[in-house]
N, CA, C and O atoms as CSV, one atom per row, in Angstrom:
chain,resi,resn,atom,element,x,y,z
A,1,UNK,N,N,-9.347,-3.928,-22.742
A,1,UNK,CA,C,-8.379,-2.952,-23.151
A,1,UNK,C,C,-7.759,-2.297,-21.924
A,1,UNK,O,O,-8.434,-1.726,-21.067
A,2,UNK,N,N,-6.791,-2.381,-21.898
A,2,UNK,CA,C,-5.797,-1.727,-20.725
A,2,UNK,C,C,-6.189,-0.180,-21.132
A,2,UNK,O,O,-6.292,0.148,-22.314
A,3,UNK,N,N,-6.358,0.558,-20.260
A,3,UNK,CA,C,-5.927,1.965,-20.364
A,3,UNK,C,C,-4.784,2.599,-19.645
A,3,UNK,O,O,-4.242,3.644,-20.005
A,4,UNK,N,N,-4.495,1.968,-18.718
A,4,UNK,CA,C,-3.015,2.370,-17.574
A,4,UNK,C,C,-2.690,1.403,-16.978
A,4,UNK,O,O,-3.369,0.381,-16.873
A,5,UNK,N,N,-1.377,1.635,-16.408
A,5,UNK,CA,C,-0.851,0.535,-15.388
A,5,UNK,C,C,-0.324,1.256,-14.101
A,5,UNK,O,O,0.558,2.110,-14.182
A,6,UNK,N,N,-0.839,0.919,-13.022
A,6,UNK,CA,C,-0.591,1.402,-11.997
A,6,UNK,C,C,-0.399,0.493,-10.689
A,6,UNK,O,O,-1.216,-0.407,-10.496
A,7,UNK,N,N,0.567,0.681,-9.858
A,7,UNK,CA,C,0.707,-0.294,-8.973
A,7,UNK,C,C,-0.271,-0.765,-7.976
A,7,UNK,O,O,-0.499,0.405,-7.672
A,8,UNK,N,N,-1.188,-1.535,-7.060
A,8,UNK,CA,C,-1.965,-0.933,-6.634
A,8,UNK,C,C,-1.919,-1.997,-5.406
A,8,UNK,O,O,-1.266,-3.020,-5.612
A,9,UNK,N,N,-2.426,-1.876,-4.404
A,9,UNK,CA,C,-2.118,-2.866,-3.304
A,9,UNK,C,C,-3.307,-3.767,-3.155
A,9,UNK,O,O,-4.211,-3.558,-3.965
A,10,UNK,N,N,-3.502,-4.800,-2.216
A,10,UNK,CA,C,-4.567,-5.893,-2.941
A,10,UNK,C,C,-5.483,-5.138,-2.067
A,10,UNK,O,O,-6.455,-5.466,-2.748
A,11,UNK,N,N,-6.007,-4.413,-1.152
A,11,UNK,CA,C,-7.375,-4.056,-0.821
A,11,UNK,C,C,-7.895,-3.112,-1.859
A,11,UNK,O,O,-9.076,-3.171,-2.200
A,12,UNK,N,N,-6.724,-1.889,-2.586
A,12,UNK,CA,C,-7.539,-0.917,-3.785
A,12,UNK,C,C,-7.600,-2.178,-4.776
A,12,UNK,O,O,-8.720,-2.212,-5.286
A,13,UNK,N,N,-6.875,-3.108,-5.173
A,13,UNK,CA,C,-7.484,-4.164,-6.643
A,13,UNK,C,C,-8.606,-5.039,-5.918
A,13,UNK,O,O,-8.897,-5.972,-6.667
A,14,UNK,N,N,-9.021,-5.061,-5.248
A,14,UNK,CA,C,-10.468,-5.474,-4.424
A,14,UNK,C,C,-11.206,-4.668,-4.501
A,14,UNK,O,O,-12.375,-5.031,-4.376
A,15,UNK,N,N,-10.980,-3.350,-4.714
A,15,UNK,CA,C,-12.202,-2.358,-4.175
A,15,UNK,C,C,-12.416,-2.109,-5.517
A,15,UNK,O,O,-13.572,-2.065,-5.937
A,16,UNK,N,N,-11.083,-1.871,-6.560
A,16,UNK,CA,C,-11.687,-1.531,-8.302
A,16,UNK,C,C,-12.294,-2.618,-8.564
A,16,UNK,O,O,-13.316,-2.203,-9.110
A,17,UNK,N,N,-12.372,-3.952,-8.540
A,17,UNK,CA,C,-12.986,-5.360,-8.844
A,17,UNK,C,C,-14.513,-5.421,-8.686
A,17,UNK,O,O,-15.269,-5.833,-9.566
A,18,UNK,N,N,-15.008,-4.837,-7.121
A,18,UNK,CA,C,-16.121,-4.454,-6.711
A,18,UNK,C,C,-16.808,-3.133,-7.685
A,18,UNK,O,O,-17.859,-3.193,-8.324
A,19,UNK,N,N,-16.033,-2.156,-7.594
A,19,UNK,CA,C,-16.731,-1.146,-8.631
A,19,UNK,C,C,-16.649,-1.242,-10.154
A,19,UNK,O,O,-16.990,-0.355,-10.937
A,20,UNK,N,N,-16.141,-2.460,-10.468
A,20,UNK,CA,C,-16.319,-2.630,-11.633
A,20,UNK,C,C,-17.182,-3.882,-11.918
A,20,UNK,O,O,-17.285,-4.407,-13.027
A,21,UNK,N,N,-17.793,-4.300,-10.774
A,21,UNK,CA,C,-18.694,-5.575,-10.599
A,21,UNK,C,C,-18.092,-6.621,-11.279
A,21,UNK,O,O,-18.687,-7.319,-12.101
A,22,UNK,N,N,-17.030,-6.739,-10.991
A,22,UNK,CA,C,-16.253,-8.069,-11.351
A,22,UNK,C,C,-16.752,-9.739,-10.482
A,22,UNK,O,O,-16.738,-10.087,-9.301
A,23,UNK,N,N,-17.102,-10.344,-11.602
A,23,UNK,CA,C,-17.822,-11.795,-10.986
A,23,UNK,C,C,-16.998,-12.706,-10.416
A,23,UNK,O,O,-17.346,-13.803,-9.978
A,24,UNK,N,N,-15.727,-12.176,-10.423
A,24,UNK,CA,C,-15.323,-13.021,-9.841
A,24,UNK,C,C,-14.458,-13.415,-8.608
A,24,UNK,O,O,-13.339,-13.115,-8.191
A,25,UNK,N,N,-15.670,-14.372,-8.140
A,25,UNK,CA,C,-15.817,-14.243,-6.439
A,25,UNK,C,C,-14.649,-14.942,-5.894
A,25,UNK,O,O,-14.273,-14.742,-4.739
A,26,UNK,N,N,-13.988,-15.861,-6.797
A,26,UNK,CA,C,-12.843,-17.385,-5.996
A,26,UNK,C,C,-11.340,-15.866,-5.832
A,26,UNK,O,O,-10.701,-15.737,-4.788
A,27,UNK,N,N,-11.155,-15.147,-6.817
A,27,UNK,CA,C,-10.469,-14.499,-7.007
A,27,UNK,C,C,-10.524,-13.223,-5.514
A,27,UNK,O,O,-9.558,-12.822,-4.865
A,28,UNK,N,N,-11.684,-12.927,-5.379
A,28,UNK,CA,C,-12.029,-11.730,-4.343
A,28,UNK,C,C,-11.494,-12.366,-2.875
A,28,UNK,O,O,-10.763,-11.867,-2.020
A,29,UNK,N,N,-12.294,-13.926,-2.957
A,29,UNK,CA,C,-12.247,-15.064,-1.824
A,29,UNK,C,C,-10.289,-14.836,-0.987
A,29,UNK,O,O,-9.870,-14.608,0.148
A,30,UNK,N,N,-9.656,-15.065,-2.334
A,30,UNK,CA,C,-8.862,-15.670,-2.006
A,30,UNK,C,C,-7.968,-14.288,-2.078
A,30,UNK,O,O,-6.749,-14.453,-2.104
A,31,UNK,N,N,-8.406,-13.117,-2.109
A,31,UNK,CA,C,-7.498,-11.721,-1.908
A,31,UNK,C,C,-7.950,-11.379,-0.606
A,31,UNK,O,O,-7.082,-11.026,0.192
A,32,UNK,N,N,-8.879,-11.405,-0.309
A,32,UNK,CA,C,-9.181,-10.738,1.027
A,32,UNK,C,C,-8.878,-11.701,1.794
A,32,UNK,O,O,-9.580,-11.427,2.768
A,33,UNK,N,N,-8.351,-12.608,2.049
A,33,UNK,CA,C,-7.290,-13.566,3.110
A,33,UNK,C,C,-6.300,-12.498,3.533
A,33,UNK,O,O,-6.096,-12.190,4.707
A,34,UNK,N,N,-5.596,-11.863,2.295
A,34,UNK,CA,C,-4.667,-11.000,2.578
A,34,UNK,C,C,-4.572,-9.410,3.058
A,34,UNK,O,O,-3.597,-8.747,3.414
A,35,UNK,N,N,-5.836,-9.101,2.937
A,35,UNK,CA,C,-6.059,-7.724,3.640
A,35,UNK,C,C,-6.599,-7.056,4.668
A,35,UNK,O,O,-7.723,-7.198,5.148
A,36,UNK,N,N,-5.318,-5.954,5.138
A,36,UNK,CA,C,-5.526,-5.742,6.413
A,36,UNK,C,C,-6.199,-4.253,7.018
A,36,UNK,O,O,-6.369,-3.675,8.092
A,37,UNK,N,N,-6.376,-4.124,5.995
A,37,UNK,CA,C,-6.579,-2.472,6.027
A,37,UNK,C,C,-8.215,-2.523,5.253
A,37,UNK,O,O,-8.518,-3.642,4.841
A,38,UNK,N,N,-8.986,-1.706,5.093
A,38,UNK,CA,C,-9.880,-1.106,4.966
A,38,UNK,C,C,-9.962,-0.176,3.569
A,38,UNK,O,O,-9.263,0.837,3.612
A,39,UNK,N,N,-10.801,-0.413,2.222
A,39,UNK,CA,C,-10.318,0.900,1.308
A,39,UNK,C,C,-9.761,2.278,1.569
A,39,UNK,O,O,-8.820,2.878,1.050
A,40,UNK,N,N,-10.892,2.716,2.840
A,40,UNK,CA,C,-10.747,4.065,2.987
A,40,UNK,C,C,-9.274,4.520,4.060
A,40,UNK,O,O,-8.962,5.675,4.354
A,41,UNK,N,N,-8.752,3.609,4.372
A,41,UNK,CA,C,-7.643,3.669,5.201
A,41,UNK,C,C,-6.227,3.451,4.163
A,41,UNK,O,O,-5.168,4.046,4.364
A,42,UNK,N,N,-6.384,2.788,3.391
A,42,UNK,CA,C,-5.704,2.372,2.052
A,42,UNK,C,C,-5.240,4.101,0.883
A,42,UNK,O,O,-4.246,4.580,0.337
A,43,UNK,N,N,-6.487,4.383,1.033
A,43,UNK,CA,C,-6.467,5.377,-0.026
A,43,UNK,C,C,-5.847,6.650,0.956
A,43,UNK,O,O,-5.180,7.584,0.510
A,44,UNK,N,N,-6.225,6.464,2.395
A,44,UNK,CA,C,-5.593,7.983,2.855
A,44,UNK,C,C,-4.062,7.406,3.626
A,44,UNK,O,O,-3.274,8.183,4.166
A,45,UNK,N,N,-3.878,6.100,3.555
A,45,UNK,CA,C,-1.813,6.054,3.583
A,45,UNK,C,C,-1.501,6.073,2.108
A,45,UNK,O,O,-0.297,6.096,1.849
A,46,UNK,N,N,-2.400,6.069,1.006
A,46,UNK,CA,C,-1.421,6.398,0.168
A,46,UNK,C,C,-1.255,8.092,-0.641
A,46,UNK,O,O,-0.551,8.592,-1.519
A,47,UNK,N,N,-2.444,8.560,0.340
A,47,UNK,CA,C,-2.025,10.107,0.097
A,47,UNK,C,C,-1.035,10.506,0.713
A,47,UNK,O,O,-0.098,11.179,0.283
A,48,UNK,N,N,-1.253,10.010,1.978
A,48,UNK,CA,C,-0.322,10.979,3.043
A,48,UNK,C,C,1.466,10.526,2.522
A,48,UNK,O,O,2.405,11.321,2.544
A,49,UNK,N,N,1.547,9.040,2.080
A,49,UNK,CA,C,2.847,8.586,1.707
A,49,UNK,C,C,3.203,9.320,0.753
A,49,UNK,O,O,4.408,9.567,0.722
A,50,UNK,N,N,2.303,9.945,-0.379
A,50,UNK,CA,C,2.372,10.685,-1.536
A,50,UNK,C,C,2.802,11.843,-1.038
A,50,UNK,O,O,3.914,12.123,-1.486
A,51,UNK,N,N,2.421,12.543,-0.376
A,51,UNK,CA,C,2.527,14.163,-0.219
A,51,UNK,C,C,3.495,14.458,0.938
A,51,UNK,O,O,3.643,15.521,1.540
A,52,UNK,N,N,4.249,13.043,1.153
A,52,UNK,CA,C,5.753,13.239,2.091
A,52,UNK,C,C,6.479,13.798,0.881
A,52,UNK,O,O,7.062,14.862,1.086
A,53,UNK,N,N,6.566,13.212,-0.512
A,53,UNK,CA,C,7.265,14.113,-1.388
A,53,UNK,C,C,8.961,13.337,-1.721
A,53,UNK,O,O,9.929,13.780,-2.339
A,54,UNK,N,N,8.761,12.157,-1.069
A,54,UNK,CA,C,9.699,10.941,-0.820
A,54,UNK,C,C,10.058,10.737,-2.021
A,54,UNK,O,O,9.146,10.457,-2.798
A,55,UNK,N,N,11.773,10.818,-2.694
A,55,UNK,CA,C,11.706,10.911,-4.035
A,55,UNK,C,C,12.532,8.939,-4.457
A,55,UNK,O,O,12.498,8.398,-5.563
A,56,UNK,N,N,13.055,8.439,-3.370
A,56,UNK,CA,C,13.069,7.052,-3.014
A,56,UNK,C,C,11.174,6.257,-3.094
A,56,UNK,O,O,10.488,5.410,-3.667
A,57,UNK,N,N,11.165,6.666,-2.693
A,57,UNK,CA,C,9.785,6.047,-2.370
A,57,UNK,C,C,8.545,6.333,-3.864
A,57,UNK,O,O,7.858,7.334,-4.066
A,58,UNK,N,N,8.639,4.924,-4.782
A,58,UNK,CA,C,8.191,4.583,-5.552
A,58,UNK,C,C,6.597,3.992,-5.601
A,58,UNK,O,O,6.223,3.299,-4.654
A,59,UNK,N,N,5.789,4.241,-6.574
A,59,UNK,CA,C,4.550,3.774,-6.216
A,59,UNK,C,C,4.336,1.865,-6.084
A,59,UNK,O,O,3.283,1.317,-5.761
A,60,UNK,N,N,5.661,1.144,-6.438
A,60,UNK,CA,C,5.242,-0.019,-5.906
A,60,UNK,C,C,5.905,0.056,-4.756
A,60,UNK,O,O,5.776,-1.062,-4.257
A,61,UNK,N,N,6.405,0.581,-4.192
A,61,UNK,CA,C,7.125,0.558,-2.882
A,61,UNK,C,C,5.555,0.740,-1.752
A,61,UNK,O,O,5.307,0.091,-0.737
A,62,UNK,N,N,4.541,2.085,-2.536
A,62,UNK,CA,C,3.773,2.231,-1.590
A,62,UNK,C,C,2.443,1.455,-1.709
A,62,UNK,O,O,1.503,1.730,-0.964
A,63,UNK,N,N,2.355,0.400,-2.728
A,63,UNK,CA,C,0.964,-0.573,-2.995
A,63,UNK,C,C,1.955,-1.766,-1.874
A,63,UNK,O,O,1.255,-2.538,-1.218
A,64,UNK,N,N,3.041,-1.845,-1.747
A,64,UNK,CA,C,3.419,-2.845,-0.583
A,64,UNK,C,C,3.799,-2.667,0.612
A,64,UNK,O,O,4.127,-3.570,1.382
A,65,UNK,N,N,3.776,-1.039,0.946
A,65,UNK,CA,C,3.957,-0.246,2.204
A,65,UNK,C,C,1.947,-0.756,2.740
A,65,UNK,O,O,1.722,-1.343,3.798
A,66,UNK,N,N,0.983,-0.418,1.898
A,66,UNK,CA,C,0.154,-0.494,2.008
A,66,UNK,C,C,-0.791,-2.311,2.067
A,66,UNK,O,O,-2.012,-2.459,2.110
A,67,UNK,N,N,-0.052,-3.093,2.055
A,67,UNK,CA,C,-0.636,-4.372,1.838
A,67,UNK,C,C,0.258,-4.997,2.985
A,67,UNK,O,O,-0.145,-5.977,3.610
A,68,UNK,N,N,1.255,-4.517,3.197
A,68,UNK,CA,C,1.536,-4.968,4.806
A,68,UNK,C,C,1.859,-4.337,6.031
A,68,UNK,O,O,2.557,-4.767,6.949
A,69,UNK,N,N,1.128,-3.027,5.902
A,69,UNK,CA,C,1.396,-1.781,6.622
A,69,UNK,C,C,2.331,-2.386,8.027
A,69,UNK,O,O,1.901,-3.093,8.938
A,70,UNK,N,N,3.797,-1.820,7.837
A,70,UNK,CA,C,4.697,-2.233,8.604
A,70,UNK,C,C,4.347,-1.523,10.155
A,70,UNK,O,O,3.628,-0.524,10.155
A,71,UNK,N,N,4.736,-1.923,11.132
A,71,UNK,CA,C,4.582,-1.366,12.033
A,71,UNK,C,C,6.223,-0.864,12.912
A,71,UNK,O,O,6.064,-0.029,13.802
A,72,UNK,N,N,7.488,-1.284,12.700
A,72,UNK,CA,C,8.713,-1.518,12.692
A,72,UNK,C,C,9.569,-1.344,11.322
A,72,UNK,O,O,9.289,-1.803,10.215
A,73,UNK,N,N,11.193,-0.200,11.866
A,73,UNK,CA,C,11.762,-0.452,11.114
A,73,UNK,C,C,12.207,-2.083,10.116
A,73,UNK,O,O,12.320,-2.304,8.911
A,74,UNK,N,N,12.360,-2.962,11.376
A,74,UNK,CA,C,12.526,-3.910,10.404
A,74,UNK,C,C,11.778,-4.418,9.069
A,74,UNK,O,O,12.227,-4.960,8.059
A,75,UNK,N,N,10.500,-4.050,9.429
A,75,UNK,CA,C,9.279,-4.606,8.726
A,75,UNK,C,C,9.269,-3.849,7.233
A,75,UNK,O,O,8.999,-4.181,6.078
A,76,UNK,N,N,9.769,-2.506,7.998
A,76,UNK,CA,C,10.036,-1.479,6.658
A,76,UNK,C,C,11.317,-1.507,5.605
A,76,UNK,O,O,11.327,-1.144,4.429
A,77,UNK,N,N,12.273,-1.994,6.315
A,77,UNK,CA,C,13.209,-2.349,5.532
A,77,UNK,C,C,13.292,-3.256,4.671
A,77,UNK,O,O,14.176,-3.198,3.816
A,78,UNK,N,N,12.247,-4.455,4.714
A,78,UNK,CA,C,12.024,-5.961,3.729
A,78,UNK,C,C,10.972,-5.125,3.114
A,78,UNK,O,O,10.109,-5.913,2.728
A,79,UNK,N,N,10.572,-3.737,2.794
A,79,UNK,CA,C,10.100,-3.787,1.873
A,79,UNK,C,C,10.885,-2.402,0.280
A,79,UNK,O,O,10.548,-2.177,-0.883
A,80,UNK,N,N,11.868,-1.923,1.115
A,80,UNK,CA,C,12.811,-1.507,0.175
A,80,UNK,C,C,14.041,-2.158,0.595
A,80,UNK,O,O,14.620,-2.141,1.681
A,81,UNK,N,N,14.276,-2.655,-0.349
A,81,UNK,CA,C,15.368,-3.431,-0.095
A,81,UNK,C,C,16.424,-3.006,-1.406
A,81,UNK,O,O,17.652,-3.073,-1.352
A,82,UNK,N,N,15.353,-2.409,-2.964
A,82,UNK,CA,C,16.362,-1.277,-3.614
A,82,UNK,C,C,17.079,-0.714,-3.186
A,82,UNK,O,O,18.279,-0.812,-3.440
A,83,UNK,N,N,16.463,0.227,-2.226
A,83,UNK,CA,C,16.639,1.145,-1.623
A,83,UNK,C,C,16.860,1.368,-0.620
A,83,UNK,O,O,16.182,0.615,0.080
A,84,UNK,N,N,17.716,2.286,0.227
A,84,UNK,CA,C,18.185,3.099,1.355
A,84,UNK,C,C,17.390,4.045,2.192
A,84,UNK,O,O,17.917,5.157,2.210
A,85,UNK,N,N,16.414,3.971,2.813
A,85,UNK,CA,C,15.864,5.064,3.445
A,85,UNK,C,C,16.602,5.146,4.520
A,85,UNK,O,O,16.980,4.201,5.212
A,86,UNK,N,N,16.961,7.028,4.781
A,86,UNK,CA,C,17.681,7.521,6.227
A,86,UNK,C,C,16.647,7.198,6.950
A,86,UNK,O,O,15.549,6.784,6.579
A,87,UNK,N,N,17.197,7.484,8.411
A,87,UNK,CA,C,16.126,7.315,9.344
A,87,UNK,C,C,15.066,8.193,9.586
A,87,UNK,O,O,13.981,7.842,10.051
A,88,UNK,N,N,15.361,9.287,9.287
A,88,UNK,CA,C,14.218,10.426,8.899
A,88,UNK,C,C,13.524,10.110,8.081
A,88,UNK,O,O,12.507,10.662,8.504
A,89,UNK,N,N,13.081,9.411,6.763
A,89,UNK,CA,C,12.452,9.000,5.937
A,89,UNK,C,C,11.412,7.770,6.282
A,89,UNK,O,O,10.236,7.541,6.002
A,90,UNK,N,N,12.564,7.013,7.125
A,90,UNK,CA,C,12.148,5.641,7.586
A,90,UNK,C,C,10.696,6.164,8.856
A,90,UNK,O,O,9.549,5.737,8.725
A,91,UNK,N,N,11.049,6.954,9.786
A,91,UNK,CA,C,10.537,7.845,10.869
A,91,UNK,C,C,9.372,8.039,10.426
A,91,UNK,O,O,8.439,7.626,11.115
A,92,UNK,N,N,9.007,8.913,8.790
A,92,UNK,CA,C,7.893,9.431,8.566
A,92,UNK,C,C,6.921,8.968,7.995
A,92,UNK,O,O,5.778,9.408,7.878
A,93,UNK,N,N,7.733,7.399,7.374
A,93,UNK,CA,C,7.200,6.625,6.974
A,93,UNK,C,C,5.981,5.749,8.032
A,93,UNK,O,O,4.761,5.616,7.935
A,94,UNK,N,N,6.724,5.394,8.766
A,94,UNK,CA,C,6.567,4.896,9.953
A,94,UNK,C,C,5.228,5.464,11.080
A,94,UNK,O,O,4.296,5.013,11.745
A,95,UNK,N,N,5.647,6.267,10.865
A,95,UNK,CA,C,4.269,7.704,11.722
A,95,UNK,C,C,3.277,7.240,11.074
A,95,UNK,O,O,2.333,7.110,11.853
A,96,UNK,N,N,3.070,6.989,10.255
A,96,UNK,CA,C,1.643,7.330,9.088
A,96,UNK,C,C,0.958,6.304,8.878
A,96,UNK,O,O,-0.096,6.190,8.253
A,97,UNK,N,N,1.906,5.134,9.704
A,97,UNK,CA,C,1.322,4.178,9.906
A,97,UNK,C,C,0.826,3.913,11.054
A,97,UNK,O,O,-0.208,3.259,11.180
A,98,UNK,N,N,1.835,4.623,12.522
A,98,UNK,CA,C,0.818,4.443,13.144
A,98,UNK,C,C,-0.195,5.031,13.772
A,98,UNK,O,O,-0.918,4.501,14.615
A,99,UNK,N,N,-0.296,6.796,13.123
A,99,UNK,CA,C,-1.517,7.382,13.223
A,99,UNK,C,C,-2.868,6.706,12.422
A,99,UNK,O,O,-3.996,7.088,12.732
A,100,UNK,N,N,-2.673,5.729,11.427
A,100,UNK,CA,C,-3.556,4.973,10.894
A,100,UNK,C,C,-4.140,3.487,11.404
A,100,UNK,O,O,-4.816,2.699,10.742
A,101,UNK,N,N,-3.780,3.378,12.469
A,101,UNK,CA,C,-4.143,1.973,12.773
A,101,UNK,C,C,-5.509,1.658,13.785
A,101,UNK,O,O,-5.827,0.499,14.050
C-alpha cells in the first residue's frame, strides 16, 4: 500500500530499502553503482536546499541536485532545464555543495 509519493534521490531510496529490510540485494547492487554521497550528507543537502526557501527549486529538482551533486554551473544547469535559475540562486545552490563535499 502506497502511503505517499515523494521524490527521493537513489542514496535516501537505498537507505529507506535498508530500514525497511528490503531483500532485495540485485536491486541495492545495482543502485549503489550510482551513489555518491553518503545518507547523512544526502539528508543535510536536502535540508539546507530546503530552507534556501527556493520557490523554482522543486523537490525532484532536489532528489537530482542530490544524486549528482553538481559541482559547476554547467552541471547545474542540465539539471533544471524547466527552469531558469539567476545567478544568485544558481551561487547558493552551488555553495551547499561545496561546503558538503
Amino acid at each position: 500500500m502506497i502511503k505517499n509519493s515523494f521524490p527521493l534521490s537513489t542514496v535516501e531510496a537505498i537507505h529507506l530499502m535498508e530500514v525497511a529490510k528490503a531483500e532485495n540485494s540485485e536491486l541495492k547492487g545495482f543502485s549503489n553503482k550510482f551513489v555518491k554521497e553518503d545518507i547523512k550528507v544526502a539528508k543535510k543537502v536536502r535540508k539546507e536546499i530546503e530552507e534556501l526557501g527556493l520557490l523554482k527549486v522543486k523537490a525532484e529538482h532536489i532528489a537530482k541536485l542530490i544524486d549528482l551533486m553538481p559541482d559547476n554551473l554547467e552541471d547545474l544547469n542540465k539539471i533544471f532545464i524547466d527552469v531558469g535559475l539567476d545567478e544568485n540562486e544558481s551561487n547558493k545552490i552551488l555553495n551547499i555543495f561545496k561546503t558538503n563535499k
